[in-house]
N, C-alpha and C positions, 0 to 999 in steps of 0.2 A: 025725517031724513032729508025732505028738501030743503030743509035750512041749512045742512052739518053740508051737501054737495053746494051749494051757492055761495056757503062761506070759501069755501075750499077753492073754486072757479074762480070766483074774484080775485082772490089770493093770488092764484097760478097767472091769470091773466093779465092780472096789474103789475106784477113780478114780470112778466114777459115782457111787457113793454115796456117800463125800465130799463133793461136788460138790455133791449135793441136800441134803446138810446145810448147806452154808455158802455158798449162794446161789439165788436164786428171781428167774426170766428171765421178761416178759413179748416172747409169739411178736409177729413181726412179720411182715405180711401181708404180700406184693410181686405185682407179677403186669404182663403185658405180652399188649396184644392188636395181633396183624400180620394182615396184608394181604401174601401173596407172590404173587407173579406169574412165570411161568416160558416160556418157549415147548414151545408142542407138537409134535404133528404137521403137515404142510402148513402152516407159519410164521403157522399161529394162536397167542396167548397163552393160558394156563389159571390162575385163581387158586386162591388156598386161603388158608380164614381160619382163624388159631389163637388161643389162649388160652393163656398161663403164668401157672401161680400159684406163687408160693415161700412157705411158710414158716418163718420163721428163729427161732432161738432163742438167743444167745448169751451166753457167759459162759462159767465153768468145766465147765459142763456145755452140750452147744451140739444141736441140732439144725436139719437142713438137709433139708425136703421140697420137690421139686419136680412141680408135676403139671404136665398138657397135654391138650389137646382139641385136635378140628377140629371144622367147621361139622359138625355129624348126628354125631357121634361120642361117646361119653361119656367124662369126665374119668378120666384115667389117672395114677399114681404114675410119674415116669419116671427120677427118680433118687431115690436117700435116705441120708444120713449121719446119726448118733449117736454122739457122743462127749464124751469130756473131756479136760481140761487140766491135771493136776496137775504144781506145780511145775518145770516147763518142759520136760513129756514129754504130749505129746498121743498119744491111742488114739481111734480113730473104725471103726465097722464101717458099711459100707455098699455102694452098689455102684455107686460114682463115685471111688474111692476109687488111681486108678491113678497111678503118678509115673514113665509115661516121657517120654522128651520128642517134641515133639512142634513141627508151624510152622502156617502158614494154610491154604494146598490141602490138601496130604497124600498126597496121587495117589501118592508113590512111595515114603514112608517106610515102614519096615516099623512096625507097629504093634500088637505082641502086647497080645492080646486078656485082660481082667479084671474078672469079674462083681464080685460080692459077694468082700469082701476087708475082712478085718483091716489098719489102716496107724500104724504108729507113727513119730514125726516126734519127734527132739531136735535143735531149732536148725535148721541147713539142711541136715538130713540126714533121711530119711525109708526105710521100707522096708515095704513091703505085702504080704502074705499071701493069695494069691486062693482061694478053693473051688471045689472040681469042681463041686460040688453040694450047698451049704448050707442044703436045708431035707430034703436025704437024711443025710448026712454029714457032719458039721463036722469030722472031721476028715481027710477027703479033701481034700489040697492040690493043687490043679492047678500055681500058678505062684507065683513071689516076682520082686518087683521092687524096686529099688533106685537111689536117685537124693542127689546132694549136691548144692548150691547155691554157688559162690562169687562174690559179687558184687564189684563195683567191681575187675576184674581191668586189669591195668597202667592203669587209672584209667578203661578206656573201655567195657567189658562186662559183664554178668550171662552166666555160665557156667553151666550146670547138664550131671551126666555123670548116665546112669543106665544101666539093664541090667535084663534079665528073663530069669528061668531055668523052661523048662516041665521038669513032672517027669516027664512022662508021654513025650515027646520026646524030651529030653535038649538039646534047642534052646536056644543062647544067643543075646541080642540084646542090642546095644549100642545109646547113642545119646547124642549130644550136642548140646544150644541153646543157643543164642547170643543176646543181647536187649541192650538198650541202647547200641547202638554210635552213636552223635550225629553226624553229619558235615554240620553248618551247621544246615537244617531239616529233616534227614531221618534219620530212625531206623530203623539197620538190626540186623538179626536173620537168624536161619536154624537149622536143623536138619540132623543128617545121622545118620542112621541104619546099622549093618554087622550083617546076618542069616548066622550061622554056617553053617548048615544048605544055605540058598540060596549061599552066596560072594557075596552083593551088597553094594555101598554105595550108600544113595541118599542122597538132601540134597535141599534148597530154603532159597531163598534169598528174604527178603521186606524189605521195605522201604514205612514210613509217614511219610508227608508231608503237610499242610495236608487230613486227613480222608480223605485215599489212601491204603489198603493193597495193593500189589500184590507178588506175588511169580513165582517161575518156580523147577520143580521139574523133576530127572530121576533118572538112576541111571548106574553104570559104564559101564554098555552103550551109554546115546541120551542124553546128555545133557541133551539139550533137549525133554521132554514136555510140559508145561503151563506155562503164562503167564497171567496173569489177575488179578485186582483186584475191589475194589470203595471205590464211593465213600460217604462218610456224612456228608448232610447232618441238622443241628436244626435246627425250622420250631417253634417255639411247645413248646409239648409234643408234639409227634411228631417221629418219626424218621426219613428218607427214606435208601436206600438201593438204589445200584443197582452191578452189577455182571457180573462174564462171565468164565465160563475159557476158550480156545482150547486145546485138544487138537491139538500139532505132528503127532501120526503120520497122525489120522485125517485132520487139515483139519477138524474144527467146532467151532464158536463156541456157547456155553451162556451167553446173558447172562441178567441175573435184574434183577427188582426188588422192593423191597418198603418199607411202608408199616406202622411200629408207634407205639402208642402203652403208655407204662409208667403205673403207678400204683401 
């Protein structure tokens, strides 16, 4: 594995400096302040105010910070990518940087886990390289992940298959999305996920219509565990959004709301 990370470094690194010779990116600020609203305990509500800031950087050479606050808290890094583009092979280190698939809930998909990771992406093919522990060992590799993209499939989907191999485990994980399915005004998608280890297959199935997202998600064994949605309305420059998952096993209802504005 330290030879598949040093190819990969080199790559990113030589690609970066390229990059900074033959173009200069002014960052663009972005950011979004919410208002979420939740219920608590004894069917009182409880809010939380947040703060996202992004900044972007694009070109051959690109960077992608994102930070986050709450009300009394101080502003945190919460993801972060850096990379380039040379010649139609992208390298980015960061630690967002994951390609499995993935739907809306998620309540039952398996979804192996990836810090900080190496990802290189030709065309719609992409594969990521995670670290145990990348500010001890770079070249301790935890996990690789792996995903291809085919769209417009018999003229009605976006496909994407991917997979994660831990090394420490010996765990595979499979998974497949599903997106663009059109049927009049409603757009359907889904995931479904198979954990080698576990023998599970989960799925969820989602579907967007007239600013409705809702979907329902289970596994082999229960079928039917969550259902849930939410709506999103535009009011001026703010965003209103309200929504609810029902949990089938337990019987409860978790509805949400919330209130941002971008900038």
């Amino acid at each position: 594995m330290r030879k598949v990370f040093t190819i990969l470094a080199a790559t990113m690194f030589a690609g970066a400096a390229f990059a900074e010779e033959t173009t200069v990116t002014t960052p663009v600020l972005s950011g979004e302040v919410s208002l979420d609203f939740a219920e608590t305990a004894n069917d009182k509500w409880g809010g939380t105010m947040g703060l996202e800031l992004g900044v972007d950087a694009a070109g051959l050479a690109s960077v992608d910070l994102d930070f986050e606050a709450t009300d009394g808290n101080a502003v945190t890094l919460e993801n972060w990518t850096v990379g380039t583009t040379v010649g139609g092979v992208g390298v980015a280190m960061g630690d967002d940087n994951g390609v499995f698939a993935g739907a809306e809930g998620e309540h039952t998909l398996a979804a192996p886990a990836m810090t900080e990771s190496v990802k290189v992406t030709v065309g719609d093919a992409a594969v990521a390289v995670g670290f145990t522990d990348w500010t001890t060992d770079v070249t301790d590799i935890s996990n690789i992940q792996g995903s291809y993209t085919v769209g417009n499939v018999a003229g009605l989907a976006n496909v994407t298959a991917s997979g994660d191999y831990n090394l420490d485990s010996e765990n595979i994980v499979v998974g497949a999305e599903v997106g663009g399915v059109t049927v009049g005004e409603v757009v359907l998608g889904g995931a479904l996920t198979y954990d080698t280890d576990a023998e599970m297959i989960a799925f969820e199935g989602v579907a967007n219509v007239m600013g409705i997202t809702a979907y329902a998600n289970g596994d082999q064994d229960d079928a039917f565990q969550n259902v849930g949605g939410e709506y999103t309305l535009n009011l001026g420059g703010a965003e209103l959004t309200a929504g609810a998952n029902y949990d089938l096993n337990i019987e409860e209802l978790k509805p949400t709301v919330g209130l941002s504005f971008a900038f």
